[in-house]
SESE-422390 format. One line per field, with one value per atom (N, C-alpha, C): residue number from 1; atom name; x, y, z negated; residue in three letters. Coordinates in steps of 0.001 Angstrom, whole numbers, plus 500000, padded with zeros to 6 digits. Each point is the difference from the previous one (the first is absolute). Layout:
n: (NUM ...) .
atom: (CA ...) .
east: (X ...) .
north: (Y ...) .
up: (Z ...) .
res: (Ala ...) .
//
This chain:
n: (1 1 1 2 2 2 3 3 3 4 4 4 5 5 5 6 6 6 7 7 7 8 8 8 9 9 9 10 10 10 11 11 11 12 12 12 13 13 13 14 14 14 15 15 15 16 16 16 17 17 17 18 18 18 19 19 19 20 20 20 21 21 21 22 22 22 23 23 23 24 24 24 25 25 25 26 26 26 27 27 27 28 28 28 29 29 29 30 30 30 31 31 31 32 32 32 33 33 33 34 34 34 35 35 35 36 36 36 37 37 37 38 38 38 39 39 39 40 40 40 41 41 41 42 42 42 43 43 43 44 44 44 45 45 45 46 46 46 47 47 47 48 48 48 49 49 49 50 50 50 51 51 51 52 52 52 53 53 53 54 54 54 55 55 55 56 56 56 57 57 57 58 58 58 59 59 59 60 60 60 61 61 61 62 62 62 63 63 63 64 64 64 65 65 65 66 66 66 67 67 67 68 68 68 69 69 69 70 70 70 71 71 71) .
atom: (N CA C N CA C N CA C N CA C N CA C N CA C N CA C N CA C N CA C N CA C N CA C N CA C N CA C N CA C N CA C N CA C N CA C N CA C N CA C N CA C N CA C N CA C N CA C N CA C N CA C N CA C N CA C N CA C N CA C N CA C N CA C N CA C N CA C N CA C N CA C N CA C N CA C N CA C N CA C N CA C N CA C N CA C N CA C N CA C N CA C N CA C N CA C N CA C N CA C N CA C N CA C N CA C N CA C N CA C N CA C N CA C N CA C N CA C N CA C N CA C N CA C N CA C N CA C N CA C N CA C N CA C N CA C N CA C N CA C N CA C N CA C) .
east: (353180 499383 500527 498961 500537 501303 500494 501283 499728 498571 499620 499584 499251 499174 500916 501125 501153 500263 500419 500729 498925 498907 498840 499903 500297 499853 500861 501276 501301 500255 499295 499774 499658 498446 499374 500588 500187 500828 500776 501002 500972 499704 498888 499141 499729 499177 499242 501017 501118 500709 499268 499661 499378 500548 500097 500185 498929 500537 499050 498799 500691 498383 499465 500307 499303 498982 500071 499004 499389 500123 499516 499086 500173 499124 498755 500080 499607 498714 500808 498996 499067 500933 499141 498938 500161 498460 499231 500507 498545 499450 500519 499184 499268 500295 499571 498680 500134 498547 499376 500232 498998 499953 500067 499509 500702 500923 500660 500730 500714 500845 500040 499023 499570 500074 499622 499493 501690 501027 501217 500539 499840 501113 499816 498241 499587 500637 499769 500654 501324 500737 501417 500642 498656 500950 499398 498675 499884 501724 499958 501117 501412 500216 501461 499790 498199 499785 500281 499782 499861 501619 500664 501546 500653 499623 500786 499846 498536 499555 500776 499857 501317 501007 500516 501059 500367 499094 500348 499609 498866 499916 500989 500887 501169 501006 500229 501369 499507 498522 500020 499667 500048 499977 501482 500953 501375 500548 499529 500242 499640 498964 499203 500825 500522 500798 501586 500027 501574 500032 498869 499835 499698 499818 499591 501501 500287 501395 501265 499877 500693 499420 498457 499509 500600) .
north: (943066 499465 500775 500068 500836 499083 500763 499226 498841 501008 499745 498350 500282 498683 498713 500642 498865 499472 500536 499630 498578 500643 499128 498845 500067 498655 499125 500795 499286 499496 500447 499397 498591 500408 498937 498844 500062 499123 498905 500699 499350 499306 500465 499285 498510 500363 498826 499168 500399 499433 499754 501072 500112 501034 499867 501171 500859 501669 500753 499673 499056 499394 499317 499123 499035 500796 500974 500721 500785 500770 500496 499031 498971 498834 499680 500283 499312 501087 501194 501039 500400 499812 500416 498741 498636 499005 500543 500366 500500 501037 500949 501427 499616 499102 499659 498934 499353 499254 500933 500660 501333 501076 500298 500920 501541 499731 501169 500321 499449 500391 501197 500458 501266 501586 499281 501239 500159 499287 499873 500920 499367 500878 501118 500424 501007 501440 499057 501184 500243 499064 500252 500799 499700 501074 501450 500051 501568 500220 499583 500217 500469 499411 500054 501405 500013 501212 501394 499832 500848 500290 499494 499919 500547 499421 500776 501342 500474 501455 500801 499455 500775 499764 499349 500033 501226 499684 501383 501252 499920 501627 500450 499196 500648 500080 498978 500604 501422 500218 501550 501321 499617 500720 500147 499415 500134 500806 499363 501097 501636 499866 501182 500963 499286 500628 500520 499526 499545 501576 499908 501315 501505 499957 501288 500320 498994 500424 500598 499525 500839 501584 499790 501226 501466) .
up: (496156 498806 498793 499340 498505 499067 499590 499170 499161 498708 499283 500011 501316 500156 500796 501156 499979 498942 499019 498698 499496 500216 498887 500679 501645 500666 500099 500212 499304 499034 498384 499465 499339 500630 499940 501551 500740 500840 499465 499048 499666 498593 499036 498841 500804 501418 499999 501130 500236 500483 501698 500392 501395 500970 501647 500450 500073 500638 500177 500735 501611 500546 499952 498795 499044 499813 498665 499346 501050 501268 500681 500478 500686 500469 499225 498628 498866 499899 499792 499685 501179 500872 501544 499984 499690 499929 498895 499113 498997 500359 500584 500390 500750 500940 501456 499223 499253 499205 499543 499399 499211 500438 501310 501211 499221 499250 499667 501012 500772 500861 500830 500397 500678 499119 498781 499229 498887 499722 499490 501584 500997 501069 499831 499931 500712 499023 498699 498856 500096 500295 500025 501284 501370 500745 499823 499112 499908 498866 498889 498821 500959 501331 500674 501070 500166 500933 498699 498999 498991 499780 499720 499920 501020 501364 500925 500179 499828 500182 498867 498369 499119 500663 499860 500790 500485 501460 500923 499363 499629 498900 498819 500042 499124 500239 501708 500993 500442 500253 500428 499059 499178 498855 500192 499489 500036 500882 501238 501318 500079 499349 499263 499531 498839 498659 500760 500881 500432 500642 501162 501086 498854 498951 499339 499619 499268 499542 500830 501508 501104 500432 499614 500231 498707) .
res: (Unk Unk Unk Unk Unk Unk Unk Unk Unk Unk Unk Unk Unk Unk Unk Unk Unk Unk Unk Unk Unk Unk Unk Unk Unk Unk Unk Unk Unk Unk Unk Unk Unk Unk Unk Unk Unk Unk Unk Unk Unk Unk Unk Unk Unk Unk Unk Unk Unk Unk Unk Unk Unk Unk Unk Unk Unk Unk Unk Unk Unk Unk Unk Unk Unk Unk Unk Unk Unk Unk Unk Unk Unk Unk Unk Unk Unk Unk Unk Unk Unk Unk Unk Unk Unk Unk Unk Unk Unk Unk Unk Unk Unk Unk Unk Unk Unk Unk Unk Unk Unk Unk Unk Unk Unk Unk Unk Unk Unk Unk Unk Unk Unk Unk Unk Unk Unk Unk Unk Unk Unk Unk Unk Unk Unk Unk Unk Unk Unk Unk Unk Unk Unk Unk Unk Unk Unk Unk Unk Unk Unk Unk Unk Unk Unk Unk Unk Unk Unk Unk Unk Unk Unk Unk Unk Unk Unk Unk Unk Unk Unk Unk Unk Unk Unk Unk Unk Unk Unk Unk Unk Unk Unk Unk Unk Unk Unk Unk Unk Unk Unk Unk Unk Unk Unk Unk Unk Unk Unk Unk Unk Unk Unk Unk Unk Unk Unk Unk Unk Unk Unk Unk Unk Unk Unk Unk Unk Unk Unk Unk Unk Unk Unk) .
//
């Protein structure tokens, strides 16, 4: 999970004086009423497929950079 957005849930957790699977429960029935649910995952696991691929394109880039400099 992004930091950013721990932080914001932690946050708000502790505002409303709730746990995390409080609000998870909570949010997971409204998506699940307003047929968002599919289309919230679906974006978030392209966003984590997108991340992992930087990711790896800049461990091999590195690897890249690493092998010239021995050359």
């Amino acid at each position: 999970m992004q930091v950013a957005i721990e932080e914001k849930i932690d946050a708000l957790c502790q505002q409303e004086s709730i746990t995390a699977e409080t609000l998870l429960e909570a949010l997971f029935t409204i998506a699940q009423e307003q047929d968002t649910l599919t289309n919230v995952v679906s974006r978030e696991q392209e966003q984590l497929r997108v991340r992992k691929e930087m990711g790896n394109l800049k461990s091999r880039i590195t690897q890249l950079g690493n092998l010239l400099k021995h050359d």
